[in-house]
N, C-alpha and C positions, 0 to 999 in steps of 0.2 A: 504494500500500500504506500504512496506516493504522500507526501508531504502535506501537497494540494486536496487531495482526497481524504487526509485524515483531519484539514483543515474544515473542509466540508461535513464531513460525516457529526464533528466537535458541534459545528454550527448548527445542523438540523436537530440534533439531541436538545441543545439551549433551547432552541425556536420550540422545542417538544414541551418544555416544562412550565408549569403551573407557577404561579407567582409565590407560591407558598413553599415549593420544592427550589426553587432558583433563589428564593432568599434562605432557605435551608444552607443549599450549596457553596452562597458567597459567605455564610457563616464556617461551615468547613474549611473553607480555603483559608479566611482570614486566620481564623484558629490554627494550620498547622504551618502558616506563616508565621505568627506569632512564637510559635514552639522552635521554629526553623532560626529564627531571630535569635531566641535564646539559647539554643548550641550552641549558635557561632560563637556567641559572647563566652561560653563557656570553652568554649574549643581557645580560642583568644586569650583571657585568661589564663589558661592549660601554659598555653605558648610564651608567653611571656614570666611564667612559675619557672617554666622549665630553662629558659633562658637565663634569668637570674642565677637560678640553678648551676647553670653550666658554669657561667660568669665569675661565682665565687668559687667552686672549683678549680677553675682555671689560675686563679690567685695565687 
């Protein structure tokens, strides 16, 4: 399946849903963007732990 075609197929499913199921879904989304947000921060954090880390180590 082509790009375009999954572009489409994406689009008819929307155009399918009910108002109540499409504010369902952008509530999904938001939410595991939200979650997706808070890894990074976490991942980041990590990175910078570990970099210190290393830092005094290296001393």
């Amino acid at each position: 399946m082509t790009y375009l075609e999954k572009k489409k197929n994406l689009k008819k499913a929307i155009e399918s849903l009910s108002d109540e199921q499409l504010d369902e879904a952008l509530f999904l989304i938001e939410k595991v963007i939200n979650q997706d947000e808070k890894r990074k921060e976490y991942v980041i954090d990590l990175l910078v732990k570990e970099s210190n880390l290393f830092d005094r180590l290296a001393q």
